[in-house]
VOKOL-805407 format. One line per 4 residues: number of its first residue (from 1); their letters; for each residue x, z, y of C-alpha. Coordinates in Angstrom, 1 decimal. Layout:
NUM = a = X:Z:Y | ...
***
This chain:
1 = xxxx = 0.0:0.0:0.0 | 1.1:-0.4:3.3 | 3.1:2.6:4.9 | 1.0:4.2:7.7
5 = xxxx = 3.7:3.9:10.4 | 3.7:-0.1:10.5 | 2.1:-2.9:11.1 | 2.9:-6.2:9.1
9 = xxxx = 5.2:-8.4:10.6 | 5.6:-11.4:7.7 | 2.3:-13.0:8.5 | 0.7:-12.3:5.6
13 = xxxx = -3.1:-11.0:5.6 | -3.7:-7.4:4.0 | -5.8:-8.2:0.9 | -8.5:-6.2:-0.4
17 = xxxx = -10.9:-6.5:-2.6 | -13.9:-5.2:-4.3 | -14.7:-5.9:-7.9 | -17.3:-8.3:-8.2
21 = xxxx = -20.4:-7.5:-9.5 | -22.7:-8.0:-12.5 | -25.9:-9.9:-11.6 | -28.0:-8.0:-14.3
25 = xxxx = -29.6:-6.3:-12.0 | -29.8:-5.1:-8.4 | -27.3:-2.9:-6.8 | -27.4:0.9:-6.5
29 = xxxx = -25.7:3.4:-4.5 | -22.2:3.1:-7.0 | -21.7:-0.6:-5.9 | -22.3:0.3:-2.6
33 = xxxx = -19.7:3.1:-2.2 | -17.0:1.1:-3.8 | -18.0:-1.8:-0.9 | -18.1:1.0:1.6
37 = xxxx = -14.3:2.0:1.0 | -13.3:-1.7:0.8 | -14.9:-2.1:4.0 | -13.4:1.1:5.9
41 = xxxx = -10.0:0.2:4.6 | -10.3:-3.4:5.4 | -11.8:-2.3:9.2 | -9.2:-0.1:9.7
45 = xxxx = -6.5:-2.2:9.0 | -8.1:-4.6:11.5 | -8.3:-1.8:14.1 | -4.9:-2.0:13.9
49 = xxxx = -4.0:-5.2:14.6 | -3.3:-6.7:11.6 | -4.5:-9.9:10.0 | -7.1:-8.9:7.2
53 = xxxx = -8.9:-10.6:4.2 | -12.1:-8.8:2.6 | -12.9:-10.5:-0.7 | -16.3:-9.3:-2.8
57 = xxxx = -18.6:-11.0:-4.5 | -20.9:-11.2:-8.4 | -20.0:-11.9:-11.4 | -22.7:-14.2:-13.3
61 = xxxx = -21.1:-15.3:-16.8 | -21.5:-13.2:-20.3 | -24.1:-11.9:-22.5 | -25.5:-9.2:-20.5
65 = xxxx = -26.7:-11.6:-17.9 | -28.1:-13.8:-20.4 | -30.0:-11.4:-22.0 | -31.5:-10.1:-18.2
69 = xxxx = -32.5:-13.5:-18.1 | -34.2:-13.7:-21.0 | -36.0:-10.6:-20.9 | -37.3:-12.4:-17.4
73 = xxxx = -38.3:-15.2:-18.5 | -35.8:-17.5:-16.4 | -32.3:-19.3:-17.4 | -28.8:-17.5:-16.8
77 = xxxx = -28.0:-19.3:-13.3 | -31.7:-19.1:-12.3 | -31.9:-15.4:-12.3 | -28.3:-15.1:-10.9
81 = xxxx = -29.0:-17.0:-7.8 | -32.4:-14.9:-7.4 | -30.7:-11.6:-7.5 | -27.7:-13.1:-5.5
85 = xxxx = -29.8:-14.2:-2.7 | -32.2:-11.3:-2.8 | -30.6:-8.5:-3.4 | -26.3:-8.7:-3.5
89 = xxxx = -26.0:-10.5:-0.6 | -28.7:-8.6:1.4 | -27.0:-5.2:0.5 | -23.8:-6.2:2.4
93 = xxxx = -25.8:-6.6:5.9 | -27.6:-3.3:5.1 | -24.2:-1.7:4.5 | -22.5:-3.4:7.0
97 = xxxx = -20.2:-4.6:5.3 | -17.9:-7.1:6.8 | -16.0:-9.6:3.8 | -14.6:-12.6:4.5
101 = xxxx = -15.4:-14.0:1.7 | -18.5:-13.8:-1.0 | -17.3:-15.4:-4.3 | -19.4:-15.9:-7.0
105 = xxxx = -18.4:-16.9:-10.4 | -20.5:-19.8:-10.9 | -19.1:-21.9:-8.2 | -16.8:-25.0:-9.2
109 = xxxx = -13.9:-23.5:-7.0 | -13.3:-20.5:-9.9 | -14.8:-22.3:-12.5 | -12.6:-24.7:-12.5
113 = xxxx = -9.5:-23.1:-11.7 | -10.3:-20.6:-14.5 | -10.2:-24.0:-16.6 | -7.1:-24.8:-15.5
117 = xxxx = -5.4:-21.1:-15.5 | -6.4:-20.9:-19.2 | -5.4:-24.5:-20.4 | -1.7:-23.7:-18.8
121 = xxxx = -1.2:-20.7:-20.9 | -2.7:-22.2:-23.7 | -0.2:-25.1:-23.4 | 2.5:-22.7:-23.0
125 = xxxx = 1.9:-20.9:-26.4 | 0.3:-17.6:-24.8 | -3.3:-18.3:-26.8 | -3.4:-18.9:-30.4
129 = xxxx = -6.9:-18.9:-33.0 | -8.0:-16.2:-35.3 | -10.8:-13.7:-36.2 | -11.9:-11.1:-33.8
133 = xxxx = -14.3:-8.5:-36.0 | -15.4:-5.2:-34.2 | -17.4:-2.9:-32.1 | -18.5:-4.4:-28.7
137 = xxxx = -20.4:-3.0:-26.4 | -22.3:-5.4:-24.3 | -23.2:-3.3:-21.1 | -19.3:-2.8:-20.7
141 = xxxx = -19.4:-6.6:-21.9 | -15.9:-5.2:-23.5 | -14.4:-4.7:-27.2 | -14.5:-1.2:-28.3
145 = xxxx = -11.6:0.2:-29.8 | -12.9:2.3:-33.1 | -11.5:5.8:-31.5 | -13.4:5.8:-28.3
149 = xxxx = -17.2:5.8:-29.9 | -19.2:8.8:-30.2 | -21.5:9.0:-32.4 | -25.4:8.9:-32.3
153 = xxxx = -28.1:9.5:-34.1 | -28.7:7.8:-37.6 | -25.0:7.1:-37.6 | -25.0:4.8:-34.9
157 = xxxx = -21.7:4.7:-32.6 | -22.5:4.3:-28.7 | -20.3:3.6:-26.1 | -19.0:6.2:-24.6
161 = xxxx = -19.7:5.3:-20.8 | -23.2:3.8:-21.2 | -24.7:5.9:-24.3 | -26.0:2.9:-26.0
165 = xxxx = -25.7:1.6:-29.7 | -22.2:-0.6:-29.7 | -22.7:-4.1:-31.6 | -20.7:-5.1:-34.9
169 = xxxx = -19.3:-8.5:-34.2 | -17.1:-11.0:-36.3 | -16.0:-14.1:-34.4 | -13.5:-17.1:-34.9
173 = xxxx = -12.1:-17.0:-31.3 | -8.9:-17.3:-29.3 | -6.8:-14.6:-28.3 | -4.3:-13.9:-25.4
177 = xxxx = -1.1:-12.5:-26.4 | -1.9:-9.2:-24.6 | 0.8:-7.4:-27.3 | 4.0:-9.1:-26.5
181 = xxxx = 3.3:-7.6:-22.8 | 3.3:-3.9:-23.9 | 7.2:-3.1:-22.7 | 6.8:-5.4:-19.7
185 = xxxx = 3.5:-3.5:-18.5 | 5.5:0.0:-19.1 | 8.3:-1.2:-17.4 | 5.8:-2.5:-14.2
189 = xxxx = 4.6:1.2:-13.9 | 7.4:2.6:-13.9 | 9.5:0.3:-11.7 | 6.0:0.4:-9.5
193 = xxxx = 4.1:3.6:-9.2 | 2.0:2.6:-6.6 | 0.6:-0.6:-8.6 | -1.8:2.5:-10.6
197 = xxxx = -3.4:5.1:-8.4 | -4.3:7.7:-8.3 | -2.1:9.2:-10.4 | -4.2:10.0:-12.7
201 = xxxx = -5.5:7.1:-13.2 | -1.7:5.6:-14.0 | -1.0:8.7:-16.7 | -4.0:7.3:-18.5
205 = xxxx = -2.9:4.0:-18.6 | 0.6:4.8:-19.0 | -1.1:6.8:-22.5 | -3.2:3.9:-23.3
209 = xxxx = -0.4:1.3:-23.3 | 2.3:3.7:-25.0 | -0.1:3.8:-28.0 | 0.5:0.1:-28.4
213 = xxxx = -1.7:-3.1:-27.3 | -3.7:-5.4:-29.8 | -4.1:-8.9:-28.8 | -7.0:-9.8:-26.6
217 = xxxx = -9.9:-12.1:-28.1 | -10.7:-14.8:-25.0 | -13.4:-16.3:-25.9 | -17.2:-15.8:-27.4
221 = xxxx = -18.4:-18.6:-30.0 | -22.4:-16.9:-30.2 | -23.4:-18.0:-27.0 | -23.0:-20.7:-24.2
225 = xxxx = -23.5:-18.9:-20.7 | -20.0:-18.8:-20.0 | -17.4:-21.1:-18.9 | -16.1:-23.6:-21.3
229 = xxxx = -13.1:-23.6:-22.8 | -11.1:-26.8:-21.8 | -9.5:-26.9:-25.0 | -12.7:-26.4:-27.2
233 = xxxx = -15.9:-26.9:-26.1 | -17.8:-24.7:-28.9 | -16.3:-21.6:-27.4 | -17.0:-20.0:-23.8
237 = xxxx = -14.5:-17.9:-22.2 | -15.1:-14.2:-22.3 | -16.3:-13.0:-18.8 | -13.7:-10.6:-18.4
241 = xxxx = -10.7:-13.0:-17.9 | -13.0:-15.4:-16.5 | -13.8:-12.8:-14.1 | -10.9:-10.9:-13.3
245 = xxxx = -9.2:-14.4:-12.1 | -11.6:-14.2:-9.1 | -9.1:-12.7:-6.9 | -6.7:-15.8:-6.8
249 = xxxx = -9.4:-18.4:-7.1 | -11.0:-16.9:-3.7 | -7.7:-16.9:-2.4 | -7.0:-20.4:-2.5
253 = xxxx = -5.2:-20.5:-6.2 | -4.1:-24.4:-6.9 | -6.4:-25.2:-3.8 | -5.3:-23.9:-0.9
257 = xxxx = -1.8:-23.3:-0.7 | -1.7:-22.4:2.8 | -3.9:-19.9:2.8 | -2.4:-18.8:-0.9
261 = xxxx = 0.3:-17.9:1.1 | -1.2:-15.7:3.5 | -3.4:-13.7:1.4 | -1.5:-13.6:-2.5
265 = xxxx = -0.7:-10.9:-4.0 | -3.2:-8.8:-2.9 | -2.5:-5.3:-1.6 | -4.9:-3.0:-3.1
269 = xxxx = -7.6:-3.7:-5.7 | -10.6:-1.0:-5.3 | -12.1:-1.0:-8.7 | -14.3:2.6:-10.5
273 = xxxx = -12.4:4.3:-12.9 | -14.6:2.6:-16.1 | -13.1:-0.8:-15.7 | -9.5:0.4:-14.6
277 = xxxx = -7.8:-0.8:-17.7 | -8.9:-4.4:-16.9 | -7.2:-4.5:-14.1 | -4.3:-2.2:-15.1
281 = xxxx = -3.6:-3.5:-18.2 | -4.9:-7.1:-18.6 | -5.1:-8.9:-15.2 | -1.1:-8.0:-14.6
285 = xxxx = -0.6:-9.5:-18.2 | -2.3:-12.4:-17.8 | -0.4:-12.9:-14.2 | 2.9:-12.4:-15.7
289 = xxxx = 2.0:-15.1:-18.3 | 1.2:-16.9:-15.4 | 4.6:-16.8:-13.7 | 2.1:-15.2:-10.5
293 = xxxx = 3.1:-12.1:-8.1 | 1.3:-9.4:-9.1 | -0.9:-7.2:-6.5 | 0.4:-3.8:-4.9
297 = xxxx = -2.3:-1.9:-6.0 | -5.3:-1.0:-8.5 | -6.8:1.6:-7.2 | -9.7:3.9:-9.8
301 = xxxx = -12.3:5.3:-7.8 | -14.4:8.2:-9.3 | -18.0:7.8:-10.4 | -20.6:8.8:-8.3
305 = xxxx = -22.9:11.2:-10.7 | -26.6:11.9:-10.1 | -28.0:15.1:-11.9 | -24.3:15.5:-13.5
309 = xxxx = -24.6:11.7:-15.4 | -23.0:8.4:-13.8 | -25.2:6.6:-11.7 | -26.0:3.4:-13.8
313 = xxxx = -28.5:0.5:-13.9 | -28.5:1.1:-17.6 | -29.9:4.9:-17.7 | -32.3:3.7:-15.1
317 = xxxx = -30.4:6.3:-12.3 | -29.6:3.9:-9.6 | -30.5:4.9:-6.4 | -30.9:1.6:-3.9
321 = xxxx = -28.3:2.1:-0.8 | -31.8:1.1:1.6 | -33.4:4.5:0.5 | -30.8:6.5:1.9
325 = xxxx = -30.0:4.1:4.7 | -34.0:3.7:6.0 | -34.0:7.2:6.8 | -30.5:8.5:7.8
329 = xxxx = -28.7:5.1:8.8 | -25.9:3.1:7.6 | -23.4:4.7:9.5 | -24.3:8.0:8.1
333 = xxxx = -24.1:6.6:4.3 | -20.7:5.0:5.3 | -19.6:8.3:6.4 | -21.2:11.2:4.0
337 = xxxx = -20.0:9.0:0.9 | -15.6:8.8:2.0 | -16.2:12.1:4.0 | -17.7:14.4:1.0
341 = xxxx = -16.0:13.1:-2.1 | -12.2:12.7:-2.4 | -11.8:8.7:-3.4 | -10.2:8.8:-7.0
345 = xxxx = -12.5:12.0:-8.2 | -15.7:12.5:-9.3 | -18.5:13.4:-6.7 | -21.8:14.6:-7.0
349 = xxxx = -24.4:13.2:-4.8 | -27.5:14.8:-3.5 | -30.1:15.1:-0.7 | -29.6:18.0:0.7
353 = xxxx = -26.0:17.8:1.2 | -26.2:14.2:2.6 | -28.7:15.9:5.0 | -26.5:18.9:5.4
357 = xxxx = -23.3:16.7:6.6 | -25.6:14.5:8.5 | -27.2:17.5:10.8 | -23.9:19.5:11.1
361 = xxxx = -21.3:16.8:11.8 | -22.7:13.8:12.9 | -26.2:15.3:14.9 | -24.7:18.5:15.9
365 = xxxx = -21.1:17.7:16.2 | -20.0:14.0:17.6 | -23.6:13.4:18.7 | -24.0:16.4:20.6
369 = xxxx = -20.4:16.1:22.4 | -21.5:13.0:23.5 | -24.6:13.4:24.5 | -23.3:16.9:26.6
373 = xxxx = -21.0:14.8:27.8 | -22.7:11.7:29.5 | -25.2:14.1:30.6 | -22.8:16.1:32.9
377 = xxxx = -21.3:12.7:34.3 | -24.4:11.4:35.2 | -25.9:14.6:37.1 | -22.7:16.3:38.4
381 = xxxx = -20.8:12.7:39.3 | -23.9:10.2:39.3 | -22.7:8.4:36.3 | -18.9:7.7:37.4
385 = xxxx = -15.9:8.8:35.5 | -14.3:11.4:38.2 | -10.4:11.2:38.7 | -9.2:14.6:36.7
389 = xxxx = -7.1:16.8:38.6 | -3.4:18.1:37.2 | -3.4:18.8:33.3 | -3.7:22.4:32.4
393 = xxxx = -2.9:24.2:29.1 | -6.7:23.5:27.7 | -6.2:19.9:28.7 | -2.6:19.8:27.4
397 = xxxx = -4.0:21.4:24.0 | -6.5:18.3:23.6 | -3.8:15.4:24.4 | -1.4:16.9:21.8
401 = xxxx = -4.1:17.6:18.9 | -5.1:13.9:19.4 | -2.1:12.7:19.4 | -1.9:14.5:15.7
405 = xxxx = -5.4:13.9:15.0 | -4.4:9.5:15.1 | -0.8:10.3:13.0 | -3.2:12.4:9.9
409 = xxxx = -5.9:10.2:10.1 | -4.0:7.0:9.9 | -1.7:7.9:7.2 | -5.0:9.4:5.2
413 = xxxx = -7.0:5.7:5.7 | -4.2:3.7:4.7 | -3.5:5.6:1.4 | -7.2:6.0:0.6
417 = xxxx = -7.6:9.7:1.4 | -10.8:8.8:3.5 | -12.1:12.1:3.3 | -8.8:13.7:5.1
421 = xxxx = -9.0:10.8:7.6 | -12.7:12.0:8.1 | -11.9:14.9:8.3 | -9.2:15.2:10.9
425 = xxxx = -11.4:13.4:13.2 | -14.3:15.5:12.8 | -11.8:18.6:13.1 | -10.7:16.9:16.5
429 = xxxx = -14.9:16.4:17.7 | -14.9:20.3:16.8 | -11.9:20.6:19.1 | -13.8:19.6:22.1
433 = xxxx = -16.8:20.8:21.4 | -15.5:23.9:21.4 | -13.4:23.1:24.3 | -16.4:22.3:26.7
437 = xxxx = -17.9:25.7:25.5 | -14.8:27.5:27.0 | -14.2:25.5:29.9 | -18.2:25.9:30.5
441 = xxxx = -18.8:22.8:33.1 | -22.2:24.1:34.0 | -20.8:27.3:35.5 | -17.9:25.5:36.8
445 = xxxx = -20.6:23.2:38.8 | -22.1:25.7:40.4 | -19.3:26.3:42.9 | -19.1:23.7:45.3
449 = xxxx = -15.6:24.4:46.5 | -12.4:21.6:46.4 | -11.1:23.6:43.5 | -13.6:23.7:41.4
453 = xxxx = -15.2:20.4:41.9 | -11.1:19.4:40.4 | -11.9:21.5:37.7 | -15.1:20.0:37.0
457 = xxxx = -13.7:16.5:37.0 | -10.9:17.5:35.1 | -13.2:19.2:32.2 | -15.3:16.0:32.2
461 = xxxx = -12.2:13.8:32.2 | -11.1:15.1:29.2 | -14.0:15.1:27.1 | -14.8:11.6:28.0
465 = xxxx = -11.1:10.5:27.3 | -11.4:11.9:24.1 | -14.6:10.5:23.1 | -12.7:7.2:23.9
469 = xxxx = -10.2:7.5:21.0 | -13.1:9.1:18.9 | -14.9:5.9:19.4 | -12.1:4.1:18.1
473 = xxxx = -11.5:6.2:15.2 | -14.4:6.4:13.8 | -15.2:2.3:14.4 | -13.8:1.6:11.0
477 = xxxx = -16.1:4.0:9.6 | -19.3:3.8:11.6 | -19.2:0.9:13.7 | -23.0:0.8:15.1
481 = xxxx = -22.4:4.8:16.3 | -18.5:3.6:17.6 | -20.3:0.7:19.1 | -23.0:3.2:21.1
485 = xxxx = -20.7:5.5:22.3 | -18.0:2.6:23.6 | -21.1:1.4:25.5 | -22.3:5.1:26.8
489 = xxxx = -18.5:5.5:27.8 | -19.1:2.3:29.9 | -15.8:1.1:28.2 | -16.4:-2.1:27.2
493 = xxxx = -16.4:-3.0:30.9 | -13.2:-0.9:31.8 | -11.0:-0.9:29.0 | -12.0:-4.1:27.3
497 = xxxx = -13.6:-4.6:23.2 | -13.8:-1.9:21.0 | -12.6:-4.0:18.2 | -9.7:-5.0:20.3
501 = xxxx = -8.8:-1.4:20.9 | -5.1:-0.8:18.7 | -6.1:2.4:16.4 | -2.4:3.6:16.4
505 = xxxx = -2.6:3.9:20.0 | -6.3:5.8:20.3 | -3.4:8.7:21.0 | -2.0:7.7:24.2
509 = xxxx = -3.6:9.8:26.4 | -5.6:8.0:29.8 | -7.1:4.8:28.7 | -10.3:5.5:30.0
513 = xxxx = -9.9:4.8:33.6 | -11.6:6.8:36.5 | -14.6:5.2:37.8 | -16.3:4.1:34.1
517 = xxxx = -20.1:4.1:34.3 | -21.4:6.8:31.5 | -24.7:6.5:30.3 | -26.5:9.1:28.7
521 = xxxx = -28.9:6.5:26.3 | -30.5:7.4:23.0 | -29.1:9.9:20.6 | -26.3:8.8:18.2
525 = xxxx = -27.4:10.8:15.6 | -31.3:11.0:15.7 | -32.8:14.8:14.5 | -34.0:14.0:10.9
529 = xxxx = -36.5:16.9:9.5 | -37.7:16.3:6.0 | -35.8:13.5:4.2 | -37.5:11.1:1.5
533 = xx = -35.6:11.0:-1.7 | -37.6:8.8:-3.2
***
């Protein structure tokens, strides 16, 4: 990942991505989150002036799809372009999520390079014929190994992340030769800690791998809704390394070599923990086959659990982002989701918390300040920024923690610790708060000498300045709130674009220039009583 004290400087475009998604169904609070943290690092990278390139998109080939489109009555591609257009696509504008790209795994540009990728390691000896017979689960569309089952009732072994009945397969297929990469992959985490995070996340790869790989079956022979393989048109190619090849299709592989360029390898892959040894263990194999650069980073999110379970479309638990966002807003579920669960672990989601975090830090913390704030301006000043007088220690106190607050909360975002990014800045709103408390403008107000008329402009002054930085801080996070308050601040007329605004410099202290028109408009944070969870 890229180290918090610089900014790139050899052209190339920081590369996230998302995994894509499975069409079986619509998406669900889990999806979201992982877009969510794509998004805020991909924002905040742009914040800081780099060059940036978002990639998400769906995943339409494989069984499980098929079978969705059976059970409604449609082909494969029919019901993937329904859902796409209905529902995967729509989620990313109620999310506000801002990709630069949407691929889908349908389109000729990755089914055809796919084509391509796999008749060149075919040709160069990497995928030979033989008999694939074994548990497979097809929610996980993945081959179990015999050791991870649990068992069921009857005798029946489910899979151990979906709880369903695994499926006894025996197919003539083509494999990859995923075991001659076993000391090359150990040797890649090694060499490269940083490729697995969190750590945790590497240890249980490093384990998996140390215990020895078995070649990977390619291909499916039962069923057609897949992409063909160039080299034998009975067989489809099994969705995972048709999928997992989206990232350099999007990114101009054999196409584009200009904008290759610019955007391969990619810097961090967000992915949940459940399909980490994909991406861990078989995309790098399949790039090194390749003779590709491999990316900086696959990084395992945690699962977000409802009533202790993983949220799933499966078990029927998925809560749709819109009925958290209609009532508290999709700046609030940007912000409770990195701010209340460490990315990498686990984290429990529920109403009242979400509710909780909403009233205390958003309403009654950043959304009171400003409010207070633009309030004072307006009757003490008449709306205009006063000139503040000489710094004392209160004010010096405020400068230096923000200075701080930018340092923390940059090197958090860029290594994925959104929570302490969040939470630095919400430490710093607290800051102020409590500093207008002391400092107590209302009583200050009520003397109308030289003095304390300095005073008051100086208290004011500083509030406002540091709502400025606050504003640009939080835009990676909550850009419709960021957006609000850089318009209450009146600075998009005296200090120029918010997205223009360099995030490693929200610290220099002054930006906000005497004279800015504050406007006290509608609250950032509206009051919310009684929440729907339903």
């Amino acid at each position: 990942m890229v180290d918090a004290t610089t900014s790139r400087q050899d052209g190339k475009a920081f590369y996230v991505t998302t995994p894509i998604y499975y069409v079986n169904d619509k998406p669900h609070i889990g999806h979201a989150y992982t877009t969510v943290a794509a998004d805020v690092l991909a924002r905040w990278h742009r914040q800081r002036g780099e060059k940036v390139w978002f990639l998400t998109g769906t995943d339409e080939h494989g069984q499980k799809v098929m079978r969705s489109a059976e059970a409604n009555g449609v082909t494969p591609r029919e019901w993937a372009d329904q859902l796409v257009e209905t529902a995967w696509k729509p989620v990313l504008e109620t999310i506000d999520a801002s990709n630069d790209d949407f691929i889908r795994t349908t389109e000729s540009r990755h089914t055809e390079r796919v084509r391509e990728f796999w008749q060149h390691l075919y040709d160069a000896g990497e995928v030979f014929p033989g008999t694939y017979e074994g548990p497979y689960c097809v929610s996980c569309e993945e081959f179990k190994l015999p050791a991870e089952l649990i068992d069921g009732e009857n005798g029946q072994k489910l899979c151990p992340v979906h709880g369903r009945p695994v499926e006894m397969l025996s197919e003539t297929n083509y494999f990859f030769k995923l075991s001659a990469y076993t000391d090359k992959l150990l040797r890649l985490y090694e060499e490269h800690p940083e490729f697995v995070q969190p750590e945790s996340a590497r240890n249980e790869v490093v384990a998996f791998v140390k215990q020895g790989l078995q070649d990977l079956s390619i291909t499916r022979s039962t069923f057609d809704w897949g992409i063909p393989v160039p080299w034998d048109d009975e067989h489809v190619l099994y969705v995972w390394i048709d999928a997992l090849l989206n990232y350099v299709t999007a990114a101009g592989y054999r196409t584009d070599p200009l904008l290759f360029k610019q955007v391969w390898p990619a810097d961090v892959h967000l992915v949940g923990k459940d399909i980490l040894r994909f991406h861990a263990v078989i995309w790098p194999a399949m790039l090194m086959a390749a003779g590709l650069p491999l990316p900086t980073t696959v990084f395992a999110h945690g699962w977000l659990l409802v009533g202790g379970e993983k949220m799933s479309k499966t078990k029927l638990t998925g809560i749709a982002p819109s009925q958290i966002i209609d009532t508290f807003g999709s700046d609030a579920f940007r912000y409770y989701f990195l701010r209340a669960i460490q990315f990498g672990s686990d984290g429990s989601f529920s109403w009242e918390h979400l509710s909780a975090v909403y009233t205390s830090e958003l309403a009654n913390g950043l959304g009171n300040l400003a409010s207070r704030v633009a309030a004072m301006v307006g009757r003490y000043f008449h709306g205009s920024l006063p000139a503040p007088a000489d710094a004392g220690p209160a004010e010096q106190v405020i400068a230096e923690r923000l200075t701080q607050t930018v340092r923390v909360a940059d090197q958090a975002a860029v290594s994925l610790r959104f929570h302490e990014a969040l939470a630095a800045v919400e430490a710093f709103v607290g800051v102020v708060n409590g500093y207008l408390t002391e400092q107590a403008p209302w009583k200050v107000a009520k003397d109308d000498s030289p003095e304390a008329r300095a005073r008051l402009a100086t208290i004011l002054y500083t509030a406002a300045e540091a709502l400025r930085a606050v504003a640009v801080l939080y835009n990676p996070v909550m850009p419709r709130s960021a957006a609000a308050l850089w318009e209450m601040l009146g600075a998009e007329q005296s200090v120029g674009a918010l997205a223009e605004q360099s995030l490693t410099e929200a610290g220099n202290w002054g930006q906000l220039p005497e004279g800015s028109v504050l406007t006290k408009g509608a609250p950032l944070f509206p009051r919310i009583e009684e929440p729907e969870a339903s």
